[in-house]
C-alpha positions as CSV (number, residue, x, y, z in Angstrom):
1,X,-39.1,62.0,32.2
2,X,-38.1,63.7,28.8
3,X,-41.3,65.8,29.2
4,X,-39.7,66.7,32.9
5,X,-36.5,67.7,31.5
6,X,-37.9,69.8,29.2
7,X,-39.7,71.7,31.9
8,X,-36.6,72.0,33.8
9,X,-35.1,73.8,31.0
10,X,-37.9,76.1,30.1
11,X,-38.4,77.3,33.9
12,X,-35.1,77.6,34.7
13,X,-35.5,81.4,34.6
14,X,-38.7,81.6,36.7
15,X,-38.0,83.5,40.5
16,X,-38.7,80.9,43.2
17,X,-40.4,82.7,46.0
18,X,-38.8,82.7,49.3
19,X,-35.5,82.3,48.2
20,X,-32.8,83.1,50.8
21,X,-30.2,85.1,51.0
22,X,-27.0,83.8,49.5
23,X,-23.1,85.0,50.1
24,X,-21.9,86.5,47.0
25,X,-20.0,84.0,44.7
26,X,-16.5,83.8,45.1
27,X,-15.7,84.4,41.6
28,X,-16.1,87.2,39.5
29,X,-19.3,87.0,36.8
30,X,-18.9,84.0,34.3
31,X,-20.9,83.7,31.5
32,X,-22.6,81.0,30.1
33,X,-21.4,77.8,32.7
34,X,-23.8,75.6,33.6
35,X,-23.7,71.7,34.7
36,X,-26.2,69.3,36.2
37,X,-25.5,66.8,39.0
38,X,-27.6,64.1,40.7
39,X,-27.2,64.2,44.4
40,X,-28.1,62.1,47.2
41,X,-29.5,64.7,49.5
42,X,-31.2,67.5,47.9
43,X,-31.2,69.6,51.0
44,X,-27.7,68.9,51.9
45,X,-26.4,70.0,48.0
46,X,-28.8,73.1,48.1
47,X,-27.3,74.2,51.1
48,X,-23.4,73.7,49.8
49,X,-24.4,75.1,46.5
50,X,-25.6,78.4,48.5
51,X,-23.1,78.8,51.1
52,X,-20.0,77.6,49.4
53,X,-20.8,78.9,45.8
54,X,-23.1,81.5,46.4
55,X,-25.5,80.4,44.0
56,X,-29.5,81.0,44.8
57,X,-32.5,78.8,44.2
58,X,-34.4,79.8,40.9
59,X,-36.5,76.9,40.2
60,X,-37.6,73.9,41.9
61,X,-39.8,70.5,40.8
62,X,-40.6,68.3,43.3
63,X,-41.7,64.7,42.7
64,X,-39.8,62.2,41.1
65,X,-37.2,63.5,40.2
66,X,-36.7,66.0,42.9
67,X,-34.8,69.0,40.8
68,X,-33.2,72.0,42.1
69,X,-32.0,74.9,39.7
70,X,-29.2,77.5,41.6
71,X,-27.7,80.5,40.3
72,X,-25.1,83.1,40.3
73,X,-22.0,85.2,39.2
74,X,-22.8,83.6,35.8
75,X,-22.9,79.9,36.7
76,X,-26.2,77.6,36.8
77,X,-26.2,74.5,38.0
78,X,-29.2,72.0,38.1
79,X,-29.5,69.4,41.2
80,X,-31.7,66.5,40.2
81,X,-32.6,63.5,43.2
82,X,-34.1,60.6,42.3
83,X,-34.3,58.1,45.2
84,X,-33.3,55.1,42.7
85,X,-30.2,56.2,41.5
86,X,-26.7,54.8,43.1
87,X,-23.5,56.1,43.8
88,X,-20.8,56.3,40.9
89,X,-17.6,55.0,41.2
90,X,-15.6,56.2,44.1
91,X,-12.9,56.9,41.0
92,X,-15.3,58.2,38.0
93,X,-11.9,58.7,35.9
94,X,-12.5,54.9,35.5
95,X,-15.9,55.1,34.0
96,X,-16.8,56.3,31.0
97,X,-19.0,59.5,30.8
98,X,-18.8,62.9,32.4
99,X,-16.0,62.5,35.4
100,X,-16.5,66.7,36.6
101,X,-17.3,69.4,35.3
102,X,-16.1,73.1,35.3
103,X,-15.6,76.6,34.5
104,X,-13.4,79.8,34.0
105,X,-13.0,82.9,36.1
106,X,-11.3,85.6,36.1
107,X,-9.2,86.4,38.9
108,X,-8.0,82.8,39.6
109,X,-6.3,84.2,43.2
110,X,-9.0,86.2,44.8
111,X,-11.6,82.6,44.4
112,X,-9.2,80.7,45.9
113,X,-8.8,82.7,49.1
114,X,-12.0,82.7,49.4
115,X,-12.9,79.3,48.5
116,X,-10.3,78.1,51.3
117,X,-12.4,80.9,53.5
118,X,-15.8,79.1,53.1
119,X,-14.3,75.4,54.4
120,X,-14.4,74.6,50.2
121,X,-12.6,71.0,49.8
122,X,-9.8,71.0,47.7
123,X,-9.7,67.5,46.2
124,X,-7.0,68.5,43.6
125,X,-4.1,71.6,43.6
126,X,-4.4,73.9,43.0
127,X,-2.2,73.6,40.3
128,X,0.3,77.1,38.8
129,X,-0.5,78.2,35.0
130,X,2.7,76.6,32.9
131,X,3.3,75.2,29.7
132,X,-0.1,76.6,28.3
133,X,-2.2,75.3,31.3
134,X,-4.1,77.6,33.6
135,X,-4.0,77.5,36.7
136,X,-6.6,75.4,38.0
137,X,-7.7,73.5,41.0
138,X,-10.3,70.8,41.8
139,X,-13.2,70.9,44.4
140,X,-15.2,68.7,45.8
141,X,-18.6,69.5,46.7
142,X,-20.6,67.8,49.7
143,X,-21.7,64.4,47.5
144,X,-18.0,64.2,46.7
145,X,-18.5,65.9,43.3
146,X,-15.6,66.9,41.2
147,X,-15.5,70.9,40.1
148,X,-13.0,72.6,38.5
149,X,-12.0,75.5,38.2
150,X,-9.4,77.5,36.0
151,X,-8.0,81.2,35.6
152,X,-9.3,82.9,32.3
């Protein structure tokens, strides 16, 4: 498994051939975001990841686990599904570990119109920059996910 990982992270620059075309991202280039989820449906996420984010395949392992490295605009995120694991709690804010995960971009506005143009789900917000917060909402990708986002 560690070996696996390892591999992951080493390849996740290497093209994956046949990649398909992708919408842009709707947010302007980020540098240096990057989470890992485990997902139920590897297809399904792929395919949310790509239309909704605009992120494209760059790696993929298949086997056990199945992973699934997408990129764009900055952002990497790593899909792994192994047909063992179990759903986390419907409120992960009540379990201790990684709850969701996020990242900055730059013209907080323009992603949200067209985050609300691609169908995104807003689980959370979005919430107006005040008393040093930024303005921020949470989405919720197709496994129910939590991602969020705030202005730079």
């Amino acid at each position: 498994m560690k070996s696996l990982v390892l591999a992951v992270c080493l390849l996740v620059a290497a093209p994956l051939s046949g990649a398909t075309k992708n919408p842009k991202p709707p947010f302007k280039p980020i540098t240096g975001a990057f989470f890992g989820v485990s997902v139920p449906n590897m297809a399904e996420s792929v395919r949310w990841y790509s239309e909704k984010l605009g992120l494209a395949p760059v790696f993929t392992a298949s086997g056990s686990p199945e992973v699934t490295v997408l990129e764009g605009g900055g952002l990497t995120v790593e899909l792994i599904h192994q047909a063992a694991a179990q759903p986390g709690p419907t409120q992960p804010d009540l379990q201790h570990g990684v709850f969701k995960a996020g990242f900055l971009v730059k013209d907080f506005d323009s992603t949200m119109a067209e985050l609300r143009a691609r169908g995104v789900t807003i689980a959370f917000g979005p919430f107006p920059a005040q008393n040093g917060q930024r303005a921020n909402v949470l989405i919720q990708d197709n496994a129910g996910n939590l991602i969020q986002i705030f202005s730079d």
